[in-house]
C-alpha positions as CSV (number, residue, x, y, z in Angstrom):
1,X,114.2,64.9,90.0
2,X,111.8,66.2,87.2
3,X,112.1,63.4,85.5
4,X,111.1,60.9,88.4
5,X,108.3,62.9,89.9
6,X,106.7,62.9,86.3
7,X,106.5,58.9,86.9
8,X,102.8,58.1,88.0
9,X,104.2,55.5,90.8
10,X,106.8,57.7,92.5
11,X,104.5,60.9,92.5
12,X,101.5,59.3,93.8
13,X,103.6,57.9,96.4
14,X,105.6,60.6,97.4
15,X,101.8,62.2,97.7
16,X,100.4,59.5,100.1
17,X,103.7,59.9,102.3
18,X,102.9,63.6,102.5
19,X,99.5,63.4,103.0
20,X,100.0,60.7,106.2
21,X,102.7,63.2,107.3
22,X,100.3,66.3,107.3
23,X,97.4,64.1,108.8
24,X,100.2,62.8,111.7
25,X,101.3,66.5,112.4
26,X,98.0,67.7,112.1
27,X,96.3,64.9,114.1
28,X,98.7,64.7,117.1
29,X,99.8,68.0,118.4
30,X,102.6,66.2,120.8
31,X,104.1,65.5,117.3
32,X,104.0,68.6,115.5
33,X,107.2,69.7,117.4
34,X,109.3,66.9,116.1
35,X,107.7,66.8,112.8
36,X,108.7,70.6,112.0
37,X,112.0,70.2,113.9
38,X,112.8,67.0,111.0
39,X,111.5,69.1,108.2
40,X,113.8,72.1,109.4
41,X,117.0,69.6,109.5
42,X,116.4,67.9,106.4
43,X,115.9,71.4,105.0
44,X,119.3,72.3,106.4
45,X,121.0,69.1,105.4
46,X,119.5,69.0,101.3
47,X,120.4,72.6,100.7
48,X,123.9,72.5,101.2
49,X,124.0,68.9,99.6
50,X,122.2,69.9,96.6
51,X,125.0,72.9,96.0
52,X,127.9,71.1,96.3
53,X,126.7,68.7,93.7
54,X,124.9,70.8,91.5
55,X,128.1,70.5,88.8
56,X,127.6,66.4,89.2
57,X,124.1,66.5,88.8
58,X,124.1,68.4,86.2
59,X,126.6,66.2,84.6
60,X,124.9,63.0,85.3
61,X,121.5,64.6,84.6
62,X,121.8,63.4,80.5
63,X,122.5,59.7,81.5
64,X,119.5,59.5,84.3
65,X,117.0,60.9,81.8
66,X,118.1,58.7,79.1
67,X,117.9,55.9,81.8
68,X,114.3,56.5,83.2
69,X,113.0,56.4,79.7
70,X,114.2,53.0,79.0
71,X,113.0,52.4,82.4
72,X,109.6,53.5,81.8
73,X,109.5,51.3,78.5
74,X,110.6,48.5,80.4
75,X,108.1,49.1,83.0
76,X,104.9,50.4,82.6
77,X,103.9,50.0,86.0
78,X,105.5,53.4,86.9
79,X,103.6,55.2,84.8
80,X,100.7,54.3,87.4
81,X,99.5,55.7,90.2
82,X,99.8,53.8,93.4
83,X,96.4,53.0,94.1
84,X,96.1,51.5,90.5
85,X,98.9,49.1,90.9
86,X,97.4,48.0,94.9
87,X,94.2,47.1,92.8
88,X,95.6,45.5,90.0
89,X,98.1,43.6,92.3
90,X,95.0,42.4,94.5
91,X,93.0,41.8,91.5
92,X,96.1,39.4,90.2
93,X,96.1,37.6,93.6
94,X,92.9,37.2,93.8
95,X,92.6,35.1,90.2
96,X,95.2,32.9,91.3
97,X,94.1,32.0,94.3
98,X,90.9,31.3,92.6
99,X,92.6,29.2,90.0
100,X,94.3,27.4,92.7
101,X,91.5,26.7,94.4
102,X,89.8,25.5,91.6
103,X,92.8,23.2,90.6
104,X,92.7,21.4,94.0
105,X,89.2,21.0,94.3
106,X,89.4,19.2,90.7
């Protein structure tokens, strides 16, 4: 879990998914209720998950990290945040459609 939330991608949007579920909770007060009473049962649910495969994870724990790090090699674009690869993805779109355009009208 270290090991992914140290990748740019999955930290920036784990942050944007928390931030939009503050802003929900804080902006509609009919919500709040069912947002604590989720946070309270996924609470409950992870803890006793986690403990019973604390041993496994541990285990596995060598083979993940050796895993991400080829991953990250392979694929730079999670060492970026999210709102770097939205403009860079828009950016790419945007030069294609331009060259398409200027294919047809040639």
């Amino acid at each position: 879990v270290k090991e992914l939330s140290t990748l740019s991608l999955l930290s920036s949007a784990c942050d944007v998914v928390s931030a939009a579920f503050a802003s929900t909770k804080e902006s509609h007060p009919c919500l709040r209720p069912v947002c604590d009473a989720a946070e309270k049962g996924v609470q409950s649910c992870v803890q006793p998950v986690l403990a019973t495969l604390e041993p496994h994870v541990a285990a596995a724990s060598d083979y993940t990290s050796k895993g991400l790090s080829k991953l990250g090699e392979k694929l730079p674009l999670l060492q970026k945040p999210v709102g770097q690869v939205l403009c860079d993805t828009k950016e790419l779109l945007a030069s294609r459609v331009a060259d398409v355009k200027g294919a047809v009208s040639s």
